[in-house]
N, C-alpha and C positions, 0 to 999 in steps of 0.2 A: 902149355896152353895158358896166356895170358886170363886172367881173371879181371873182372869191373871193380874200381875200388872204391868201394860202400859208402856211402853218405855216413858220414861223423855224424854220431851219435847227440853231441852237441849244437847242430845244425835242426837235429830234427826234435830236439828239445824243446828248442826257440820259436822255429816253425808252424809247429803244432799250434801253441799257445795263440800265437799273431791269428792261424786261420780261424782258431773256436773262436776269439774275439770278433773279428772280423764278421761271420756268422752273426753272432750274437746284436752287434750294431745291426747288420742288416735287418733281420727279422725285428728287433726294437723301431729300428725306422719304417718297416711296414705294418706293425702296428698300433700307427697313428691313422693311418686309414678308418678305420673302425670307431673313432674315435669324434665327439663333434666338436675336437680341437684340431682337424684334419689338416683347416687350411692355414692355422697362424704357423701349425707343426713344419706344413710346407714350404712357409717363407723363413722360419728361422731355420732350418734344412739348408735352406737355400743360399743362406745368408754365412752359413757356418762353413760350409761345405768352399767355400769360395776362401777359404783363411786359412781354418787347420782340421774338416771335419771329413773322414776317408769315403765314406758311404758317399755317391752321387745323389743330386736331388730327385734323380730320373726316374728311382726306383719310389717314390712313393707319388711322383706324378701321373707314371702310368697307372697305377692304382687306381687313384682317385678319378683318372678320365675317365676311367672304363668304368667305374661306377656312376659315374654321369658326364655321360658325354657330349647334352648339351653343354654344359659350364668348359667346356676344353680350353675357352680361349682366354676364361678368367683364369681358369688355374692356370695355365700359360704365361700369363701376364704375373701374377701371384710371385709364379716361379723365377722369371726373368729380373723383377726388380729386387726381390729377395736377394737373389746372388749378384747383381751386380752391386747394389749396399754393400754385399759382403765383400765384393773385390775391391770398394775404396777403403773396407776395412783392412784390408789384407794391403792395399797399398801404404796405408798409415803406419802397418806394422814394419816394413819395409823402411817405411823412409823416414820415422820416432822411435820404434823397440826395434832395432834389426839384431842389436848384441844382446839384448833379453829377453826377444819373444820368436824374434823371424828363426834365428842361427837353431835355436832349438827345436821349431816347428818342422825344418829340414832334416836337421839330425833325425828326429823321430820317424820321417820317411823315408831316411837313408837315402835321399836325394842331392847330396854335396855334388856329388861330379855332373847331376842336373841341372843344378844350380850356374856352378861354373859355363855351362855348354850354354844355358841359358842368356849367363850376360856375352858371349861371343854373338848368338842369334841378333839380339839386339843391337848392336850396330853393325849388323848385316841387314836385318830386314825393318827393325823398327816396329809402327804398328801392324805387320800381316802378322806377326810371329806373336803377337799378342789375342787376334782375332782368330789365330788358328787353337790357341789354347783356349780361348773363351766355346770355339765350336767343336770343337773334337775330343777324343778321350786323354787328351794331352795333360797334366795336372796342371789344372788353372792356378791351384793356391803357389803354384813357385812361381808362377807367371806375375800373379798380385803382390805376393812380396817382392819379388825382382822388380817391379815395374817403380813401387816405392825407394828400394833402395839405389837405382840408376837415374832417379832423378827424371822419369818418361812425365810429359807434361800430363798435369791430372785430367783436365778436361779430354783431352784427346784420348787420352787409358780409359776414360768413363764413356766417352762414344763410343770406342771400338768393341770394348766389353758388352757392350748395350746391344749393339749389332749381331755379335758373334753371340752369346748368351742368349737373346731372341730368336732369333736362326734356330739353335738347337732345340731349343723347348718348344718351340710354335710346331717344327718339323714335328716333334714327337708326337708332340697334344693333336695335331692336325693329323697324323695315320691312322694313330688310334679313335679317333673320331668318327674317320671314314669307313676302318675296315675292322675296327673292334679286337675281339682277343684274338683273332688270327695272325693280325700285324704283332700282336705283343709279339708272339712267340718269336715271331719274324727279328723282330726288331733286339731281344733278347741273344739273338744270336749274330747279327750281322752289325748291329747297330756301329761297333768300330769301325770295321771298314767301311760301313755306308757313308759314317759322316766325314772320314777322311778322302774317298771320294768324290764327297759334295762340296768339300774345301777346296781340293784339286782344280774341282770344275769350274769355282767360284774364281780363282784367283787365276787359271787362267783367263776366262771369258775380262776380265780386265786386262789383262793384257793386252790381249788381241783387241778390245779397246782403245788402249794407250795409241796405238799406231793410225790411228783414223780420225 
């Protein structure tokens, strides 16, 4: 009778440690909430989050909606220009530090053979494949330093980011505004596939565009 061959001990050594940290960053990043440093918290969240920082900005925007939710659309906006800043920063790192700051920001999320897949993307799709990582749960920060170091025109990387980047934070800040902590829950659990079905829908509806 065949037996399962147990997870190396070594693996779940490592593991562990990556998830309490992980943990730890979360619960730090929503404990700026509470704080009447809430909103600069959010924009360098926002800003950091887009380069080398793992925590999304999403978790402490929904926070702060639902704690006023008239203000949705400033924190929204807050949140949008925060991270796109961060994405021209992450493009700089890209395309001045790539062998001293980018190579090592990869390593750290064991994201080399994303990396690699990344620059294949790019001269397949160009800017969609940049728009798709600015709106979905795709990691933006390989996208911003990818974008730096293949040379993608900066204006053009800072509109599409801008786009795709507002897209997701408006969508957020605007559910939760309408439908309060019931969408959170909502959105806590479906959020990935919702926004990569809303990419889907986006990027068809241009297409079938293109032909008319």
């Amino acid at each position: 009778m065949s037996q399962s061959n147990p997870q190396p001990s070594n693996v779940v050594e490592v593991t562990r440690p990556r998830r309490r940290l992980h943990r730890r960053l979360y619960d730090w990043v929503l404990h700026w909430a509470d704080t009447p440093h809430a909103a600069a918290a959010l924009f360098l969240l926002s800003f950091a989050e887009s380069s080398f920082f793992p925590i999304p900005p999403d978790v402490l925007l929904i926070a702060l909606v639902l704690g006023a939710r008239s203000r949705w659309w400033r924190l929204a906006t807050l949140c949008t220009l925060g991270s796109v800043a961060g994405g021209i920063a992450g493009y700089a790192i890209g395309a001045f530090l790539m062998d001293a700051v980018g190579n090592r920001i990869i390593q750290f999320y064991h994201a080399e053979q994303h990396y690699e897949r990344v620059k294949t993307l790019y001269h397949q799709y160009d800017y969609w494949i940049v728009f798709l990582a600015a709106f979905t749960p795709i990691p933006y920060k390989v996208f911003t330093i990818a974008s730096g170091a293949l040379g993608m025109n900066l204006l053009g990387f800072s509109i599409v980011s801008l786009v795709g980047r507002g897209a997701r934070f408006f969508l957020v800040a605007m559910l939760l505004y309408r439908f309060g902590p019931s969408m959170k829950r909502f959105i806590d659990r479906y959020f990935d596939w919702l926004s990569l079905l809303f990419a889907v829908l986006l990027i068809g509806g241009f297409v079938i565009l293109s032909y008319f």
